[in-house]
N, C-alpha and C positions, 0 to 999 in steps of 0.2 A: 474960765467958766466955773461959776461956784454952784452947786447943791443947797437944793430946801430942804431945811429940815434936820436934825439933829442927828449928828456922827456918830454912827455905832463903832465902838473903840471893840476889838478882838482881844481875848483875853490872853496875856502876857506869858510865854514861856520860857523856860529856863536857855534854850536849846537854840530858839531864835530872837530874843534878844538881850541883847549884850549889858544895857544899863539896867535893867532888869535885875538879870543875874549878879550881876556886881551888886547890886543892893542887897537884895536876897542872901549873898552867903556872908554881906558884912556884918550881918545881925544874925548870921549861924558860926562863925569863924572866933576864936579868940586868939589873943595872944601866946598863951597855953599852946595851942595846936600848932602856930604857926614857928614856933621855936626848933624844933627838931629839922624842918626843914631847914632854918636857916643853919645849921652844924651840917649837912650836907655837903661835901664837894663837888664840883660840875670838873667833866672830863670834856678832851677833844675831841673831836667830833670822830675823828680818825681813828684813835683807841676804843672807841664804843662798837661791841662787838653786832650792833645792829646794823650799825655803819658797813663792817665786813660783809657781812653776809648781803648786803644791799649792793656792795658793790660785787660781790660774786656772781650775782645772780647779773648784774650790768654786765658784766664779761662774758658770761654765756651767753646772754642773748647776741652780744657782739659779737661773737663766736659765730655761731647759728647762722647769724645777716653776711657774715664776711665767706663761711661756707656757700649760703643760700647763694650768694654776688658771685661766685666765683662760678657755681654751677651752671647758671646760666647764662654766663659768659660763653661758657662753654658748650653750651649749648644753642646759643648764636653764632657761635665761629661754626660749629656743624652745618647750622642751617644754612649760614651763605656758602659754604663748602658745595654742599648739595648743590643747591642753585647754582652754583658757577658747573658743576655735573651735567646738569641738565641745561645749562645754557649750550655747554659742549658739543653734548648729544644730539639738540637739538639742530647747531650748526651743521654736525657732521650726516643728520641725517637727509637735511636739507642739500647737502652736495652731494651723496651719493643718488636721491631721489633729482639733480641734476644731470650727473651721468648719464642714471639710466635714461631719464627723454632723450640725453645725445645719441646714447648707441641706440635708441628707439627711429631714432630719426636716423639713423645712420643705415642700419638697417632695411628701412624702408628705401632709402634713395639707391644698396646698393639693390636689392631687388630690384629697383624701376629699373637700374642700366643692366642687368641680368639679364630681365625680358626682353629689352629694347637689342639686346646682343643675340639674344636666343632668333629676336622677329627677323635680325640681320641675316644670319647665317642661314635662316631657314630659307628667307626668300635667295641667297644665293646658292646655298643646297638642299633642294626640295627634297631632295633622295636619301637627305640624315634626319633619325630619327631623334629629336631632341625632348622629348617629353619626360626622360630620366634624369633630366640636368637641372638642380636644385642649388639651393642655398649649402641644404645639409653637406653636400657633396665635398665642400672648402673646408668642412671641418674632420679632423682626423678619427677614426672610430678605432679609442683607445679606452683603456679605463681613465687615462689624464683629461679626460676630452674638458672637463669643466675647466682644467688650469690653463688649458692651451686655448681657450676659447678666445680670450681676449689678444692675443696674437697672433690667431689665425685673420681675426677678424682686422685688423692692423693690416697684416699682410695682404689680404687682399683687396684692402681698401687701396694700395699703393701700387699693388701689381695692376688692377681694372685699369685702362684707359678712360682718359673723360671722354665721354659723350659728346659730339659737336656732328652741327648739320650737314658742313663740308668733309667728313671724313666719306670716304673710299674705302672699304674692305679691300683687300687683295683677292685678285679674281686666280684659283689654281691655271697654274700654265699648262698651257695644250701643247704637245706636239704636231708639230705642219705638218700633212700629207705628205710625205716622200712618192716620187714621180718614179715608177717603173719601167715606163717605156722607154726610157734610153740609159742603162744601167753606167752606162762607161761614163757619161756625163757628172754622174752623182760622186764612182770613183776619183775621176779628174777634180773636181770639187773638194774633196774630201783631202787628195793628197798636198804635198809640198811643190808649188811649181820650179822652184830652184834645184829639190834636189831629183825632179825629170829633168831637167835641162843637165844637170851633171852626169846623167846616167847616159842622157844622147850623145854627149863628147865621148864620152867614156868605148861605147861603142863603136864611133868613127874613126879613133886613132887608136883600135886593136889592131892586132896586126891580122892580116886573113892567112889561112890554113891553104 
């Protein structure tokens, strides 16, 4: 795509362009001037103390980046440290917040066979008074009571009987009426009949007076 119309040219300077300036100081520059430079000697790059200090100033920074990298390094091994803390914690809170619904649930079932014990015995002894007989009652009233709590609560989780619909309580034994109107009878009952039978010999072959 070309342009109408005459090219306005920018005017030339020293700074940005190159052929320019070369012309420019070839008609400022003589021979004269350019002599003394050439009696100059050029050094290595390595011995030029700008060199030094260019690489000093490379080394600290290198310095600083290898501090800076190592910093946090180590401050990423913290972090996952943590995190694996809190992974911990969270595990462990997660099992003992386990526990406790077991022994919640534990709790509750030994209460159900408590009452179902208490309805027992009441309907077989209407004449006890069971309304003071609790849960608290299995646990020992010490100042240990919170360390023993956990195996009281063991313990009588093992000593209860299961609950089943065929069980029979044991009914207390009575004593049968004893018959008073023939007293000798009860005696006779009561003794050894061998050794009346030995006492009736015993008396047939004394001798008489």
């Amino acid at each position: 795509m070309t342009s109408i119309g005459p090219v306005v040219k920018e005017p030339h300077r020293l700074l940005t362009h190159k052929d320019y300036t070369v012309e420019e100081i070839k008609s400022i520059l003589k021979l004269t001037d350019l002599e003394p430079c050439e009696q100059l000697g050029t050094e290595d790059l390595g011995v030029s103390p700008l060199f030094d200090l260019t690489r000093d100033r490379c080394v600290a920074k290198e310095g600083v980046i290898t501090r800076v990298r190592k910093h946090n390094k180590n401050l990423m091994d913290q972090q996952e440290q943590y995190k694996e803390a809190i992974r911990t914690l969270n595990g462990e809170l997660k099992e003992v917040g386990e526990r406790l619904e077991e022994a919640s649930r534990r709790e509750q079932a030994l209460q159900g066979e408590l009452t179902a014990l208490n309805q027992q015995v009441a309907s077989a002894h209407p004449d006890l008074d069971l309304s003071g007989i609790t849960m608290d009652d299995a646990v020992l009233a010490t100042p240990a009571r919170g360390a023993v709590a956990g195996e009281c609560d063991d313990s009588m989780e093992s000593d209860l009987p299961t609950r089943t619909d065929d069980v029979i309580l044991a009914q207390p034994a009575t004593t049968p009426p004893v018959d008073t109107s023939n007293p000798s009878l009860e005696i006779l009952e009561a003794e050894d009949p061998f050794a009346q039978g030995k006492d009736d010999e015993a008396l047939v072959d004394a001798p008489t007076a």
